[in-house]
N, C-alpha and C positions, 0 to 999 in steps of 0.2 A: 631253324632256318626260316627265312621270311620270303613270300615272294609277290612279288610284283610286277606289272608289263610299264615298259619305256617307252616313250614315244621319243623319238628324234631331240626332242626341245626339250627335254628332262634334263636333267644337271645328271653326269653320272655316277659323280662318286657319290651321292647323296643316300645316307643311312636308311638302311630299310627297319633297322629294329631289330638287330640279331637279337639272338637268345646267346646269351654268352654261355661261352664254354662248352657249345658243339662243336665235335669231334668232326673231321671228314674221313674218310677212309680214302689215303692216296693212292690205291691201286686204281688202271683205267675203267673207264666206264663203258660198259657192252652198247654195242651198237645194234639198235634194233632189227631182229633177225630179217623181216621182212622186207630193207631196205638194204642192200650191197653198198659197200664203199664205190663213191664217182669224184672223178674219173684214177682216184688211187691218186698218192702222193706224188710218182710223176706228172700226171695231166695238172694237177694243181698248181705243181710249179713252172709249167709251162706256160699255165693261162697266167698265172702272177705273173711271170717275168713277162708275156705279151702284150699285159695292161699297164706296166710299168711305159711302155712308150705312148699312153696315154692321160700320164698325170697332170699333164699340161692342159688341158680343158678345164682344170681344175685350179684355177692362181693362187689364189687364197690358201691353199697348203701351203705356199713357199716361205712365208713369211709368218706365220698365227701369231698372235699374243697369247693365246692357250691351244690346246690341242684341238682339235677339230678333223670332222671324219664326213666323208661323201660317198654316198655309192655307188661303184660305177654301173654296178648289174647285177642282179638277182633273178631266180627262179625258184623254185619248189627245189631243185638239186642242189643250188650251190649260190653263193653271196659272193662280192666281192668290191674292198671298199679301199678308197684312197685315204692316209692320215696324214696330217702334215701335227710335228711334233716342235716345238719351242724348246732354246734350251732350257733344261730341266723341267722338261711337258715330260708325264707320267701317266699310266696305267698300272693300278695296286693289281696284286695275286689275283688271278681270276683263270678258269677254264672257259671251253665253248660246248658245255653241253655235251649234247652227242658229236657235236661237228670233228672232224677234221681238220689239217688247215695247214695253211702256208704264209710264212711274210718275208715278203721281200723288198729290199730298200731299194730309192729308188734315185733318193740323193743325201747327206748327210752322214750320219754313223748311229748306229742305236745299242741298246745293251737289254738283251736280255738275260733275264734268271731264271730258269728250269726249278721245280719243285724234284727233288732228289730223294729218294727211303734207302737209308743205309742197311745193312744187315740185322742190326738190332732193332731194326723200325724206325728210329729217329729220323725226323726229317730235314732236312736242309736244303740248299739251292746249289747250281752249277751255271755260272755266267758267261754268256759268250756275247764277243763284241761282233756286229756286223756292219761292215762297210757299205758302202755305196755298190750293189750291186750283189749284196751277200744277202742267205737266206737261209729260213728255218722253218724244214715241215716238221709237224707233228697230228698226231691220232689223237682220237678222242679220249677226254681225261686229262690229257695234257695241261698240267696248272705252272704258268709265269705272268712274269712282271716284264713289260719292255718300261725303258725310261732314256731319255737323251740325255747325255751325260756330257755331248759338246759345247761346244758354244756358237753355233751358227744352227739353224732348224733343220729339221728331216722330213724325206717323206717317204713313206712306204706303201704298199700295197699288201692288203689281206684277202685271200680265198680262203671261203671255207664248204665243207661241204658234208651234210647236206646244210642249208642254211642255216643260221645262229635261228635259233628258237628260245634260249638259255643260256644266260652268263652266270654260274658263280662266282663269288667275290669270297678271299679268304684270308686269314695270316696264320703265320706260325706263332705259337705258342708252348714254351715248354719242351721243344721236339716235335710237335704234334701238327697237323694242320684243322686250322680250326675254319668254319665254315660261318663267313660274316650274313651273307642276304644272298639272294638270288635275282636275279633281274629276266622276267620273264619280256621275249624279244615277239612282235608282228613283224609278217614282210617287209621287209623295206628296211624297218623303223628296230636301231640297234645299235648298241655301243659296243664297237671292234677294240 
């Protein structure tokens, strides 16, 4: 695994130099004892859906030529960013670190895929479509792909918490989930 810090103007799918053919281990990841989950997957989706009546400060999500991402707010607990997605605007397999998190749409439709471990280990994905208005939390460890699969743009809104510090980037391979780079995150400055 490679890693590296992003600044905002970074290109994000850009290769960090995986060492091919690392494994990940797809069970979640412990959340640092010394910090409590905030404010827990309800308060998450509250502030999402209450930010979502503010994506409009934002124009430039409506329309993108590629995806693109602004933040509405951050602290030391928690991040929260507006995206506006193009058709067929994509995010590859990735986790958020320690974070938690919630996304919620805020117009268009989006499709995400959940990283799945069957009984024998193998892993796979499970897709679920969300509408204008639909949403999905998850805990940390949490590994998916969102991608627009309409043909008119989206925009959504992501909390996370405590703030993205760390993005893994991954695929499957074989059954396996295999671990591409890591993209180490500053405040502010992070690809949701």
């Amino acid at each position: 695994m490679t890693s590296m810090l992003l600044r905002c103007a970074d290109h994000p799918g850009a290769p960090a130099g995986p060492r091919p053919g690392e494994v990940a281990d797809p069970g979640p990841l412990a959340r640092s004892a010394d910090r409590p989950p905030w404010p827990g997957e309800v308060g998450l989706l509250a502030l999402a859906r209450g930010l979502t009546r503010n994506v409009g400060l934002w124009p430039e999500v409506f329309a993108p030529a590629e995806r693109v991402w602004h933040r509405m707010v951050s602290s030391d607990d928690f991040e929260a960013w507006v995206i506006g997605w193009p058709p067929g605007g994509a995010i590859e397999l990735h986790d958020h670190g320690d974070a938690a998190g919630v996304v919620v749409v805020a117009s268009g439709e989006l499709v995400q895929s959940a990283v799945t471990t069957g009984a024998d280990g193998a892993v796979g994905t499970a897709t679920t479509v969300l509408a204008a208005g639909g949403s999905v939390t998850f805990g940390a460890g949490h590994v998916h792909d969102i991608v627009n699969m309409g043909v008119a743009p989206a925009v959504s809104v992501h909390v996370y918490a405590p703030r993205l510090t760390a993005m893994t980037f991954y695929r499957i391979a074989r059954g396996r989930l295999v671990r591409d780079r890591t993209v180490r995150c500053e405040q502010g400055e992070a690809t949701p």
